[in-house]
BALUM-307472 format. One record per residue (C-alpha): residue in three letters; x, y, z. Coordinates in steps of 0.2 Angstrom, whole numbers, padded with zeros to 4 digits, always signed. Example, Ala and Ser with C-alpha at 12.3 -4.5 7.8 and 13.67 -1.06 7.14 Angstrom:
! BALUM-307472
ala+0062-0022+0039
ser+0068-0005+0036
END
This chain:
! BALUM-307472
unk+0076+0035-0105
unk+0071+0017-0110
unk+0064+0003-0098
unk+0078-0007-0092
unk+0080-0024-0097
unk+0072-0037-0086
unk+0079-0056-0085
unk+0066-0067-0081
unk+0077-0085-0075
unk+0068-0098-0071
unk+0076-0116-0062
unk+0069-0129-0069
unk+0069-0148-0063
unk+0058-0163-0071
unk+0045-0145-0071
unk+0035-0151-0086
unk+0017-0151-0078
unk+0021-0135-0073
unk+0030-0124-0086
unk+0015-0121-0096
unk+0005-0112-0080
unk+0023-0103-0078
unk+0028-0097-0096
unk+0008-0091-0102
unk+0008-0078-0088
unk+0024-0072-0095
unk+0019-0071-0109
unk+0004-0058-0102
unk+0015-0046-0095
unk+0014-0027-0098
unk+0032-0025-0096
unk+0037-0027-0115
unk+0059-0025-0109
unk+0060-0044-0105
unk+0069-0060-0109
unk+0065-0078-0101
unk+0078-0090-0097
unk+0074-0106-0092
unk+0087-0116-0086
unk+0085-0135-0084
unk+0093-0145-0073
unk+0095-0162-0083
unk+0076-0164-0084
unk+0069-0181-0088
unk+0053-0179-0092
unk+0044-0168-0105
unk+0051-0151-0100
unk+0061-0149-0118
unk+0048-0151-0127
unk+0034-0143-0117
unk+0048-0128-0119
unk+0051-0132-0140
unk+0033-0124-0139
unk+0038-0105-0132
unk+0052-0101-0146
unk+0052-0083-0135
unk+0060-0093-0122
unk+0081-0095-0120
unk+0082-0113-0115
unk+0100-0117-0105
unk+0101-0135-0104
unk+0114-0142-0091
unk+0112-0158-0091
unk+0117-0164-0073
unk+0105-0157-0059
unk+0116-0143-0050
unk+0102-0137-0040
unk+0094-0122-0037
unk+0109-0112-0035
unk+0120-0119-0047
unk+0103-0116-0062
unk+0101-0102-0056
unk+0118-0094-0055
unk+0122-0103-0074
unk+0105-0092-0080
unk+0112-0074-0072
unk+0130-0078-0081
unk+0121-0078-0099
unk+0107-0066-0096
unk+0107-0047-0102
unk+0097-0040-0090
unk+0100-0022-0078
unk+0088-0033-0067
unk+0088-0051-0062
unk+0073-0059-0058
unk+0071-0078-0051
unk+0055-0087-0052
unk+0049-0104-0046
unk+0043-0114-0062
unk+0028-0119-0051
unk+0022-0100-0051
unk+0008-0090-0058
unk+0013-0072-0060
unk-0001-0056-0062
unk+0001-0048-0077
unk+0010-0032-0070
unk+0022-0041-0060
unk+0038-0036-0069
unk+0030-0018-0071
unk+0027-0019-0055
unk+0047-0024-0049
unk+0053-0012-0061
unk+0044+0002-0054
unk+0048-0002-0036
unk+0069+0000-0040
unk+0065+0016-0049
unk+0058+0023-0033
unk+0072+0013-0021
unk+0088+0017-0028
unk+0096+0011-0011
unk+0087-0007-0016
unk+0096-0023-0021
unk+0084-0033-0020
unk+0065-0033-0020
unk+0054-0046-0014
unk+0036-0050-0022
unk+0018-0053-0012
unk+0017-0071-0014
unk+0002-0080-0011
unk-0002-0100-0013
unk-0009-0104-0030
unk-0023-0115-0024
unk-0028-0102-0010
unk-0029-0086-0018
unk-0031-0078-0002
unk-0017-0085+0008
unk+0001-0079+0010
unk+0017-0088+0007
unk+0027-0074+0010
unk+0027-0057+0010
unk+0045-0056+0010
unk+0059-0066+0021
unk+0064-0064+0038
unk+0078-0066+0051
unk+0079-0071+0067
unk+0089-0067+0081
unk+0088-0087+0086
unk+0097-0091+0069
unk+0080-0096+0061
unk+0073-0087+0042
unk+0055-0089+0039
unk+0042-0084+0027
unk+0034-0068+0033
unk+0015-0069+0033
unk+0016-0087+0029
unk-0001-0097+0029
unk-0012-0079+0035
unk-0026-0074+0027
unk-0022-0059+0015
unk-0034-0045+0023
unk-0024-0033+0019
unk-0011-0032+0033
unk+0004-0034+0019
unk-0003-0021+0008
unk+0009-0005+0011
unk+0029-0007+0003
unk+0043-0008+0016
unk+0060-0015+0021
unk+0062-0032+0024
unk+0076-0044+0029
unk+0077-0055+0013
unk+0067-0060-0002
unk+0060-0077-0006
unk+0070-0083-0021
unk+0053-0091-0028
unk+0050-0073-0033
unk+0063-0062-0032
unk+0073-0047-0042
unk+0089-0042-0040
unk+0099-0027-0048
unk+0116-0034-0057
unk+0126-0020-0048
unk+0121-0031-0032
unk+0129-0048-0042
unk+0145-0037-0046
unk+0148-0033-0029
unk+0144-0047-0015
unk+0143-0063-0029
unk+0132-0075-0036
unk+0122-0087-0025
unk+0134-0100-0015
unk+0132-0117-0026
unk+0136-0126-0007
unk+0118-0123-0002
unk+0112-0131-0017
unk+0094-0130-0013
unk+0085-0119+0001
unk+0093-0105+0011
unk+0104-0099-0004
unk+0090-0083-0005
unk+0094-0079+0013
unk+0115-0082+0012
unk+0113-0068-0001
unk+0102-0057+0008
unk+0114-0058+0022
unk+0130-0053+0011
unk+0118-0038+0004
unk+0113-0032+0021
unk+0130-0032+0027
unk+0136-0025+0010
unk+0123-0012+0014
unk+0110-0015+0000
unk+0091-0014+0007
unk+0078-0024+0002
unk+0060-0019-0003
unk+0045-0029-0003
unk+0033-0024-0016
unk+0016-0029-0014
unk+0009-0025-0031
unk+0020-0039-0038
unk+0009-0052-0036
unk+0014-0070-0038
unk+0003-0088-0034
unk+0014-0103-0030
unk+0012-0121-0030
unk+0022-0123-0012
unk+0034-0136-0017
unk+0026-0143-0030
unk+0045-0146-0035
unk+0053-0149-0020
unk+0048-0150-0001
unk+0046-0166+0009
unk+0064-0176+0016
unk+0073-0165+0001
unk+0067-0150+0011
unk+0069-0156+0028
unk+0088-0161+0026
unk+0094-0146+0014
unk+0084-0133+0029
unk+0094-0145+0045
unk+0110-0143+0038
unk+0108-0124+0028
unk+0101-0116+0045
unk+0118-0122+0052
unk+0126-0114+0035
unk+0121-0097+0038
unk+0126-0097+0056
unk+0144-0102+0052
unk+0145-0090+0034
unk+0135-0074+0037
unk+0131-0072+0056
unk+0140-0056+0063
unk+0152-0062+0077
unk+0148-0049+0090
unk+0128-0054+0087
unk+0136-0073+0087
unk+0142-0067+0106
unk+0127-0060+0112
unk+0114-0072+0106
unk+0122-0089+0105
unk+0111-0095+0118
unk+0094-0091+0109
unk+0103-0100+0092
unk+0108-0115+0105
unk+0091-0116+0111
unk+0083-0115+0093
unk+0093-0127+0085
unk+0090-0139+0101
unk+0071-0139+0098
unk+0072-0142+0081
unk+0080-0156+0083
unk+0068-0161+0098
unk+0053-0159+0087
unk+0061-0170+0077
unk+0066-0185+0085
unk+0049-0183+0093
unk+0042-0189+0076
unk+0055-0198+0071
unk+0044-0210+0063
unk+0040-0198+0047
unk+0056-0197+0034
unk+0054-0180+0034
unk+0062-0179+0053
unk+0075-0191+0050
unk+0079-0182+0035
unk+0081-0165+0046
unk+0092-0173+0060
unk+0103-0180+0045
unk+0106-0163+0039
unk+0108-0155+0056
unk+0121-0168+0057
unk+0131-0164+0041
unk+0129-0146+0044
unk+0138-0149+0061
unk+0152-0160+0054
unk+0153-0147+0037
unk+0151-0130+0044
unk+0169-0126+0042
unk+0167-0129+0022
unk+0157-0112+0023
unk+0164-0104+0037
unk+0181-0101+0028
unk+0169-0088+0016
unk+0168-0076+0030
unk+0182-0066+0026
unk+0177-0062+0011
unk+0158-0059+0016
unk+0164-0047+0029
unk+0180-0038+0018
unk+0163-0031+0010
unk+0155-0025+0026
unk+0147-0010+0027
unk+0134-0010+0041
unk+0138-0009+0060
unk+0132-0024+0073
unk+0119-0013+0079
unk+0112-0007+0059
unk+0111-0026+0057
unk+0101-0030+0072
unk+0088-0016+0068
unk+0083-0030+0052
unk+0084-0044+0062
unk+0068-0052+0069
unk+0068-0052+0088
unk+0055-0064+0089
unk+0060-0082+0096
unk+0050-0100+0097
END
């Protein structure tokens, strides 16, 4: 039996200083099944040209900037792949990565979707995440984020979500929850999705021989960040969060949301803090834009309360 095809799609916005780092450690791969699509995002700068250089590359132009979602979701629609994988163009992949990935569903025919071992590109020994997580409170976090990689995060297991920065995805799981929801534009789309697969019944892996080193956003972060988290956190709360959960822990997702925004107004002075409340703000006055969804989320249900709460972080702040 041959190796599966493996799409390699990768968002790209005004990523020219980066693409080079990203597309040479493709290029190394030991996994020969592979396409790479990068999709541009109505770039400015050099990222064309940089990409006229890598004719191996599938180069989907949009012209408009329709965020990570919308890039992304345009790249799965064209690709050929049995496997979807999405990568951050500010990344540095290890050589066996995709071998890696492609391995890992071989062995977890239950898996959706697998998350990588990502750790910071300038601190080759630090964790961004060692796949997502979930927390009862309402919150998603990187697990693992800024400790030291001693080897705690070696051994393959279940976790709640992958990062979208470096994650894979079978296309069976596409054909029966969706794409990503183009309403989150840019962060939290990775956990909305991860949320409709757990429910669905999917499982997700995280694979620790798939290594990846990230430039932590070296193409996004700061007030972009902070509003798009304030009002996405709210998002998934209103789209994907099971009701009877909803009645049980509504004041531990109370409490959380009401130190976020204390923390914030607390340094109100940085832009990154007004940015936050101001997307807390939309997501309270919007919140029913996404809510409408979760018929159709939950018409795919295929988990109980309790299964759910078993993935969920009981951790709180």
């Amino acid at each position: 039996m041959s190796e599966p095809l493996i799409s390699v799609i990768i968002p790209n916005w005004n990523g020219a200083a980066h693409l080079p780092t990203c597309l040479e450690a493709l290029r190394r791969q030991t996994y020969a099944r592979r396409e790479v699509i990068v999709v541009d995002n109505g770039s400015m700068d050099d990222s064309l040209r940089i990409l006229a250089r890598y004719p191996e590359v599938r180069i989907l132009a949009l012209g408009s900037n329709r965020g990570f979602a919308g890039a992304v979701n345009a790249g799965i629609r064209v690709a050929l792949g049995e496997i979807m994988v999405l990568l951050n163009n500010d990344t540095e992949v290890s050589p066996t990565w995709l071998e890696a990935l492609a391995a890992a569903f071989e062995r977890h025919p239950d898996a959706g979707l697998l998350a990588s071992k990502i750790l910071l590109f300038d601190r080759r020994n630090v964790f961004h995440s060692a796949g997502d997580y979930y927390r009862v409170d309402g919150i998603p976090g990187n697990r693992g984020v800024w400790e030291q990689d001693i080897g705690q995060y070696d051994h393959e297991e279940e976790v709640f979500s992958a990062c979208g920065a470096a994650a894979a995805y079978r296309r069976d799981l596409f054909h029966d929850i969706g794409l990503f929801d183009e309403d989150f534009f840019y962060s939290c789309e990775d956990v909305d999705l991860a949320w409709r697969a757990q429910i669905a019944g999917w499982n997700c892996w995280y694979v620790p021989t798939a290594v990846v080193y990230h430039k932590l956003s070296a193409t996004g972060g700061g007030p972009t960040a902070s509003f798009y988290d304030g009002r996405n956190f709210i998002y998934l709360i209103a789209k994907d969060y099971p009701a009877g959960l909803l009645r049980r822990f509504w004041p531990q997702i109370l409490r959380a949301q009401f130190r976020i925004a204390g923390k914030a107004f607390q340094a109100w002075r940085g832009a990154a803090a007004r940015a936050r409340l101001r997307g807390m703000l939309v997501g309270l006055l919007t919140w029913p834009r996404v809510a409408r969804k979760r018929s159709q989320v939950f018409t795919r249900r295929r988990r109980s309360d309790e299964a759910l709460l078993e993935r969920l972080s009981s951790k709180t702040d």
